[in-house]
C-alpha positions in Angstrom: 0.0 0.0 0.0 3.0 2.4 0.8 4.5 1.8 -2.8 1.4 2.9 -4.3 0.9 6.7 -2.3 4.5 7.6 -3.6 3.8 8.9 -7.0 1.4 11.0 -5.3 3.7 12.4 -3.0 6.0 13.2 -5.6 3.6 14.9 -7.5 3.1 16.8 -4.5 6.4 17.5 -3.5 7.4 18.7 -7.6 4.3 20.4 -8.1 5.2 23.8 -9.3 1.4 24.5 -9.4 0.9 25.1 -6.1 3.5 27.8 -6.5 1.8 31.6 -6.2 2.8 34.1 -9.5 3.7 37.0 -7.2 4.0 39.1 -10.4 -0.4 39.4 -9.8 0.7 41.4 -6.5 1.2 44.7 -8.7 3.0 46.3 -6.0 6.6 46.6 -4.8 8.1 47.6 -1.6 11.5 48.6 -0.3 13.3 46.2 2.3 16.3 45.8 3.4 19.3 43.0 2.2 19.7 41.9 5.7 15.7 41.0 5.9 16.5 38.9 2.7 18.6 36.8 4.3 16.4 33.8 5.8 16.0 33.3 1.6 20.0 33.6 0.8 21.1 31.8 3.5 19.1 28.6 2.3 21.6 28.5 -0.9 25.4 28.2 0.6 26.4 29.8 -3.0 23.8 32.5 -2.7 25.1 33.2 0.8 28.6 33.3 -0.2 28.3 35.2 -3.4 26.2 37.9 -1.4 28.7 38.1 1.2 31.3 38.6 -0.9 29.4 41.5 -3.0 28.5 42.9 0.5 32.1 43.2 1.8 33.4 44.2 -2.1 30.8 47.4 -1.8 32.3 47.5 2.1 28.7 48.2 3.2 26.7 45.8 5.8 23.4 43.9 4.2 21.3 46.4 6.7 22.3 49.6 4.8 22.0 47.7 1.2 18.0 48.6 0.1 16.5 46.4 -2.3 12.8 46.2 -3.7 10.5 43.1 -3.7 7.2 42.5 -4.1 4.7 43.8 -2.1 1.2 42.1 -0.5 -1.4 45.0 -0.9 -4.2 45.9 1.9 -6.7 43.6 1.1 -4.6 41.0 2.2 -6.2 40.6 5.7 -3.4 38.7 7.5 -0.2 39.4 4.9 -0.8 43.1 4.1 2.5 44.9 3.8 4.9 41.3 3.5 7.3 41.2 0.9 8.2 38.2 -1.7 10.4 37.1 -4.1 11.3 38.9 -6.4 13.9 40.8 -5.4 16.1 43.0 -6.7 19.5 44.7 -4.9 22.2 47.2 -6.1 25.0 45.7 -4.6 28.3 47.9 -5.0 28.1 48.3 -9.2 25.6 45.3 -9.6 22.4 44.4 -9.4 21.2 40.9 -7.8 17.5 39.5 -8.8 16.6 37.1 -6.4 13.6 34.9 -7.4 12.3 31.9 -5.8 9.1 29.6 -5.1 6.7 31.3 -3.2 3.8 29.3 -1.6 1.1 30.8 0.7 -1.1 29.4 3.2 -3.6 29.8 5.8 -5.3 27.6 8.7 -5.0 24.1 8.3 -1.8 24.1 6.0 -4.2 24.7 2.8 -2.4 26.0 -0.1 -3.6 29.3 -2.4 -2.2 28.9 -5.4 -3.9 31.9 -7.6 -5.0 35.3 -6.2 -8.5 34.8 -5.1 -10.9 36.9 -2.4 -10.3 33.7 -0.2 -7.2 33.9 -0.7 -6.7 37.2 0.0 -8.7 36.5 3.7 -7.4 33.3 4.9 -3.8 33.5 3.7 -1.5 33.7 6.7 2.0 32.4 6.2 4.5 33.2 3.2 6.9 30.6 2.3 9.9 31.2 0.2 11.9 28.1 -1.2 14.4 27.2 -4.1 16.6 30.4 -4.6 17.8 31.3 -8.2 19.7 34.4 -9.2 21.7 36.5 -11.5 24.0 39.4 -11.3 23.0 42.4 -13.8 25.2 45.4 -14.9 21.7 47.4 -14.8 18.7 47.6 -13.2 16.2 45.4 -14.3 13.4 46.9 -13.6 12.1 50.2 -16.2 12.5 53.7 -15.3 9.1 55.0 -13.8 7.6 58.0 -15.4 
């Protein structure tokens, strides 16, 4: 019987479907590097390469801004939390910082679009699987 519930697991476990596209949020919001860092430090590389940036600009992560984005108001319970992803001018670099974001409310159920029940019973933001790139400009456009 064990054998059988393992594809299903899998299927859980590699799902990328139950992965929220925090590009919907439509907001961004300033943070700091050092309130990044529960998401770099769960890739050693990421960690390293960061540090090394960090002490190259000779600046500490707390006085390094970066931008993420940004849950809006009518998220009762996550208004005001950013996500993934980021971006960072570190020294004369940028680093984007993307990962898998998952959100959740009571229970451990899983919202995986932007819904109105979403937006009430969401309570915890979950950021997994760091990927990242160095950029010799800032991604994002100039605002008008």
């Amino acid at each position: 019987m064990f054998a059988r519930g393992i594809p299903f697991v899998l299927l859980l476990v590699s799902s990328s479907a139950m992965a929220l596209d925090t590009a919907e949020l439509g907001q961004f919001g300033s943070l700091s590097l050092d309130e990044m860092m529960p998401l770099i430090d769960k890739s050693l590389q990421l960690k390293h390469a960061v540090g090394d940036a960090v002490a190259k600009a000779k600046m500490k992560a707390d006085e390094i801004g970066c931008v993420g984005r940004r849950f809006p108001g009518q998220w009762h319970n996550l208004a005001g939390e950013r996500t993934a992803p980021y971006v960072c001018k570190i020294g004369d670099q940028w680093l984007e910082v993307r990962a898998t974001v998952r959100v959740s409310g009571r229970g451990g159920k899983s919202f995986e679009r932007i819904t109105p029940e979403a937006m009430k019973s969401a309570t915890t933001v979950t950021e997994t699987n760091p990927t990242w790139k160095w950029l010799d400009q800032d991604p994002h456009p100039p605002i008008d």
